[in-house]
N, C-alpha and C positions, 0 to 999 in steps of 0.2 A: 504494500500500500504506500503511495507518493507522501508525501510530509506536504504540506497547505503555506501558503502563503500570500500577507494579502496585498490588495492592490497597489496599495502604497510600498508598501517594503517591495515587493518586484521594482519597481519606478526606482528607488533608493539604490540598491541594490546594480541595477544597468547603470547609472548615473556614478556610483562612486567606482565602476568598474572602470569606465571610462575617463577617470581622473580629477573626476569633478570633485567639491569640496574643500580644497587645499586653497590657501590664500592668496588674493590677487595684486598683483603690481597695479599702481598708478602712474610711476614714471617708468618710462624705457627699461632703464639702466644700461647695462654694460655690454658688451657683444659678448662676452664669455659668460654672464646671467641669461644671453639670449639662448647662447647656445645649452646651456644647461636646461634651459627652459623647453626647447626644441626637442631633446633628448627625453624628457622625462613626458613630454605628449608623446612621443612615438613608443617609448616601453609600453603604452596604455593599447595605442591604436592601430602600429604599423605602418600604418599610411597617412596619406593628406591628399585630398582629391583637388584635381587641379582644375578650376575654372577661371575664365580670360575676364568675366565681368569686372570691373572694377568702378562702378558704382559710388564704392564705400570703401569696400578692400575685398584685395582676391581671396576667394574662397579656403584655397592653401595656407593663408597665412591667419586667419580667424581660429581654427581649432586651436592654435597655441594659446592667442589671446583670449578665449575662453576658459581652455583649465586654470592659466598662469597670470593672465591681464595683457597690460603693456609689455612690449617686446620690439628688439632691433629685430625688423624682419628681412633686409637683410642680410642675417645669419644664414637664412634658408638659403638664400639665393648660391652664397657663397659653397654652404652645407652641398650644392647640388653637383659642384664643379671637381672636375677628377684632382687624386691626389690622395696626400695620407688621411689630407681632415674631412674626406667626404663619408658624409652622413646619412645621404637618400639619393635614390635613381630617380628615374623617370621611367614608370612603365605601365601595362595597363593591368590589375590589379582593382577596384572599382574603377573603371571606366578609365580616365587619365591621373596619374595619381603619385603621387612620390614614395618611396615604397624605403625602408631599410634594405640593405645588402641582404640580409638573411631571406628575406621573404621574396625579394628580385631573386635570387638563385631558388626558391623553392618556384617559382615561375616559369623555370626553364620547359617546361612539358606544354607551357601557351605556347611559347616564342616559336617551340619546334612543331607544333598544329599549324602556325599560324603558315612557316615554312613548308608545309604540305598541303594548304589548302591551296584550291583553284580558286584565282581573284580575276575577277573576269578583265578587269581597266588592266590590271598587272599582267594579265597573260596572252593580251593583245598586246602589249608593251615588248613585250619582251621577246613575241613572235615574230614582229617587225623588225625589233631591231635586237638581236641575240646579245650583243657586246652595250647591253643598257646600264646593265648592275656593273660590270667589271667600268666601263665610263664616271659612272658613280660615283666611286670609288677613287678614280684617277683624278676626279674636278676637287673631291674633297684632300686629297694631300697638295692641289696645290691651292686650293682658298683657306685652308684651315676648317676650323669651325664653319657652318652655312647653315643657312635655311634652306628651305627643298625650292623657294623661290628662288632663292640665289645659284641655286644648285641647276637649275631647269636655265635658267637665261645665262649663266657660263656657258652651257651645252648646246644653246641657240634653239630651246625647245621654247616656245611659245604658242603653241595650236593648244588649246584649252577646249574643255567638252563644252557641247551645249547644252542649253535648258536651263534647270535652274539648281539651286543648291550649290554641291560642290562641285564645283567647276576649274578642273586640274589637269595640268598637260601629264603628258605621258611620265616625265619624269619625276613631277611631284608625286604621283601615283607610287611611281613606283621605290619613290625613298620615303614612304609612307610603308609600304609592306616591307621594306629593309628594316626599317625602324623598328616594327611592329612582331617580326620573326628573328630579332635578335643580333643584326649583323650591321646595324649603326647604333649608336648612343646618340643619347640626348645631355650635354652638358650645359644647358641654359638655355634662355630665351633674348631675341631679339627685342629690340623697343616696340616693334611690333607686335608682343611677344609670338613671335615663331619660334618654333623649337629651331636649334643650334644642333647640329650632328657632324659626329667623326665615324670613324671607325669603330667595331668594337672591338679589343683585342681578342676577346675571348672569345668573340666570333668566327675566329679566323679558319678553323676547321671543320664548322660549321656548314660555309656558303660556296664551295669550291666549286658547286655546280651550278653557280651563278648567272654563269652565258646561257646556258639551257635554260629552253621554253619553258619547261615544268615547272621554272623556280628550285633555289633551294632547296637542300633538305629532302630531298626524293626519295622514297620507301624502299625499303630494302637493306639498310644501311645503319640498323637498329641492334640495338647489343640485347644478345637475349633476358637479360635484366631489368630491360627497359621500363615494359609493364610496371615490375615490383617497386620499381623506383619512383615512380610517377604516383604510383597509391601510395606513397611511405610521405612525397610531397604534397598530397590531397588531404591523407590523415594530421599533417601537422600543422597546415594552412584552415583547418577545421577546429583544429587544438587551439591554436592563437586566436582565430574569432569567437570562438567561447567563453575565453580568456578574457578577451576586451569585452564583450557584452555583455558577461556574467551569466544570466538568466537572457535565454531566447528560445526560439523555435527552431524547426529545420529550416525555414525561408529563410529566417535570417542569417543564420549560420552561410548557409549559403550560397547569397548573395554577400556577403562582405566581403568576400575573393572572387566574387562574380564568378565563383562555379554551379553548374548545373544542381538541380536538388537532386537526381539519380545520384549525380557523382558525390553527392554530402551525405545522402544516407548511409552507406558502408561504412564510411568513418563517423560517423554518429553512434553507429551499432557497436565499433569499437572501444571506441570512448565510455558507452554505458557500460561495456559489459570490463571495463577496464577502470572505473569506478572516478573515473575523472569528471564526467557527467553524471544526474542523476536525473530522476522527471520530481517536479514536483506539482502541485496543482495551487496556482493563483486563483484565487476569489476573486470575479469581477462582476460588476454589475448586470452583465448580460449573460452571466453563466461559470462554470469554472471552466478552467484553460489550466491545459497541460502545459507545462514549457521545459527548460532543459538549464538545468543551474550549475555552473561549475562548481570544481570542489573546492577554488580559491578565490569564490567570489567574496567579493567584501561584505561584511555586516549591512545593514539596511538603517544605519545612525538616520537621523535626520540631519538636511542641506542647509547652511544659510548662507544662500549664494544668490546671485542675482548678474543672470550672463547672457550676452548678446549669441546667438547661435547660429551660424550658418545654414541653410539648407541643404550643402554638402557635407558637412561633421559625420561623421559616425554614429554619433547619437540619435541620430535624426536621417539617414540617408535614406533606408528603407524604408519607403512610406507606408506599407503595411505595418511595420512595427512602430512608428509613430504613433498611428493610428490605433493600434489595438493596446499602446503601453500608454502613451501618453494624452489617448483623446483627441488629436489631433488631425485634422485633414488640412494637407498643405498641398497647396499647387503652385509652382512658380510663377508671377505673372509677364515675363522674358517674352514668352510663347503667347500672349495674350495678347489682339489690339488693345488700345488705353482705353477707349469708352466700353469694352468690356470686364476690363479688369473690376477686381472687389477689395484685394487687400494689397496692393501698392504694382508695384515694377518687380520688385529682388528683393522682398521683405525677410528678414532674419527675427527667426523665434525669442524673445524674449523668456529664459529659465527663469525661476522663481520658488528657491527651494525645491521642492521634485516637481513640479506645476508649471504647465507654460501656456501664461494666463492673457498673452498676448504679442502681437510682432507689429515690429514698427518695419517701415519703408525708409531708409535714407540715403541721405546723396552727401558727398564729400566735396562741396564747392570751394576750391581750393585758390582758386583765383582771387575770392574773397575772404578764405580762410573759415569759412562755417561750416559746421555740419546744420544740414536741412533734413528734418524728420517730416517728413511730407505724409507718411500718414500713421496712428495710429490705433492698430485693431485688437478689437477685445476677440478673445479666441471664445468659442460657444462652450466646448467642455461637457457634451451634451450627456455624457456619461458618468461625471465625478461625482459623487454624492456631494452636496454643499458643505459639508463640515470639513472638507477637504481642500474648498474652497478658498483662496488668500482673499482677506479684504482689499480691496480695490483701491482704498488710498495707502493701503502699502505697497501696493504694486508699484502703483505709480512713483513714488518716492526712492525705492529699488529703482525702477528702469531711469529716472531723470539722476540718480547718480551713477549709473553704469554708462549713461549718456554722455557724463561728465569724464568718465575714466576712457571713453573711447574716441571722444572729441581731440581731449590729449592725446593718446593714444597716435592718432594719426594729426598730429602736430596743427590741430585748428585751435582758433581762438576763441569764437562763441558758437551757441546753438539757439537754431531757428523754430520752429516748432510750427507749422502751419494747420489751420485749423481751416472749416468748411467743407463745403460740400469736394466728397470722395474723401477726406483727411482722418477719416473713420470716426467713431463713435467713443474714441477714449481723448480723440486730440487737444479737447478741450481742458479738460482735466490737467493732462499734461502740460498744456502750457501755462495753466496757473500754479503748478509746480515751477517754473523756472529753472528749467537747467543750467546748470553754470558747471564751469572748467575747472576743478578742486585744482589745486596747489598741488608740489611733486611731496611726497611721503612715501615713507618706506611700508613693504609688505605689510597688508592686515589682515 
């Protein structure tokens, strides 16, 4: 029979698993506090999902400042670039994503599918012209570092697909599937940000069938091991997202490495019968729910925390587990025209203890130095029982100084707060709180 647990303590529970609770910076501080800071978010999560919006701030660099606060970000930047002090790859992992070394090498079993699979842009590329990857290859020892734009107009490729979306010559295609199967690196981004690619060393015995139509990596060519290897990388990539979640499902488990649920189940089967997982059953309002708790999840203390959260975090990426842990229905409104949107452009969740009782909309006007909170939304919660519920003017007073800590944070001087129609239903409130810009103080 599973051990019970309730709604709240699961919520607690995912939450301190994920780093939360520990005390937040207000000033920067020091690149060597960044990097420490950097280090101690990825022991939690392994990754950091990489998106281009910048809004407010990229995606990547917000789960730091949510477990930690302020931070030289920077650090990351630097953290990305080859060498002894590098800290994270670039690879895909949830979707684009910076990934520690340990977890890029449990990856190798994508990079080598990815080199067997038929890409149809890449195998018309490569039909045409056999000698595309080995060129590739030749443009980048002598540009150095490039982007695949840079890489495509060295090479005099500029015939681009038509229609609509993405629209890429033959060779940016095809240093996209170099990329993507293992045999270029990504050490940075341009001011564009475009990925920066070399070679990859470890590549190098890898892609020998390069000039060949087939692509890479062609079948046949597999050590009889291979298999056992590749499930020894599945079970441990299964281990570590248990690990960071604490308490989850099979979807979530999952998805955190964007593997298949087929391919999660067997290592789930393992883990239970290996006492590393257990099931227990969460008490929720619409029923009980089985779920999967590791055996070094943290206590379920209570939070008093109050943090800005990305829609990419970890905490929050799988919108089903949003949804079924935290009450939550998030849609980004990126993908929305504006007179349909309801809760901003790239609204970021507002935490509030285990509770997230609402998301603001903001924009980083820098020209002027403001942060503008263009809107703020009260989240419905349709399923929390009210005693679970934060009073609403502590909400607010949490969010307008987290407002304060993130204003700084990204080096503005005041906060705007616009109220009215589309500015949501809390905007008001919030700006007769007054956000203002705290002074630099040490950790609290």
């Amino acid at each position: 029979m599973s051990a019970a647990l309730s709604w709240q303590q699961a919520r607690r529970i995912a939450l301190r698993a994920q780093g939360m609770g520990s005390a937040r910076r207000v000033d920067v501080g020091s690149a060597a506090s960044g990097r420490r800071a950097l280090a101690r978010t990825l022991e939690r999560t392994h990754l950091l999902q990489i998106d281009s919006v910048s809004v407010f701030a990229r995606a990547h660099y917000l789960p730091v400042y949510t477990r930690t606060g302020s931070w030289d970000t920077a650090v990351l930047d630097r953290a990305a670039r080859p060498g002894r002090a590098r800290m994270v790859r670039e690879a895909l992992a949830h979707e684009a994503t910076f990934t520690t070394a340990e977890v890029h090498a449990l990856l190798e079993f994508r990079r080598r599918a990815v080199a067997q699979r038929d890409w149809g842009a890449v195998r018309e590329a490569a039909g045409s012209s056999p000698e595309l990857f080995a060129r590739i290859r030749g443009a980048l020892d002598q540009l150095g570092p490039a982007t695949a734009t840079e890489i495509s107009r060295h090479l005099g490729d500029r015939e681009r697909g038509e229609g609509w979306g993405w629209r890429r010559t033959s060779t940016q295609w095809a240093v996209e599937y170099l990329f993507r199967s293992g045999a270029l690196d990504c050490v940075g981004r341009s001011s564009q940000f475009e990925r920066l690619y070399v070679p990859a060393a470890e590549a190098d015995g890898l892609h020998e069938a390069a000039g060949d139509p087939r692509g890479p990596g062609a079948p046949g060519t597999e050590p009889p091991d291979r298999p056992a290897q590749d499930a020894r990388a599945r079970l441990e990539l299964i281990s570590r997202a248990a690990r960071s979640l604490g308490i989850a499902d099979l979807g979530s488990l999952a998805d955190y490495f964007r593997l298949r649920v087929r391919d999660a189940r067997g290592p789930v089967e393992q883990l239970l019968a290996s006492g590393e997982l257990r099931e227990v059953d969460v008490e929720h309002p619409a029923g009980r729910r089985r779920m999967l708790l590791h055996r070094d999840a943290p206590r379920p203390a209570a939070l008093r925390t109050g943090a800005l959260v990305s829609p990419f975090d970890p905490i929050v990426f799988f919108r089903p587990r949003l949804k079924h842990l935290f009450d939550v229905d998030y849609r980004i409104g990126i993908y929305t025209p504006a007179a349909q949107r309801t809760t901003g452009y790239y609204s970021l969740l507002f935490l509030h203890g285990d509770v997230i009782p609402a998301r603001v909309d903001l924009r980083a006007d820098r020209g002027r130095g403001v942060l503008e909170v263009r809107g703020t939304y009260r989240e419905p919660l349709p399923q929390l029982p009210s005693r679970q519920r934060p009073d609403q003017d502590r909400v607010l007073a949490a969010l307008a100084e987290e407002l304060g800590r993130a204003a700084r944070w990204q080096g503005l001087g005041s906060i705007e707060v616009l109220t009215g129609t589309g500015s949501g239903e809390l905007s008001a409130a919030l700006a007769a709180q007054r956000p203002q810009i705290p002074a630099a103080a040490p950790a609290r």
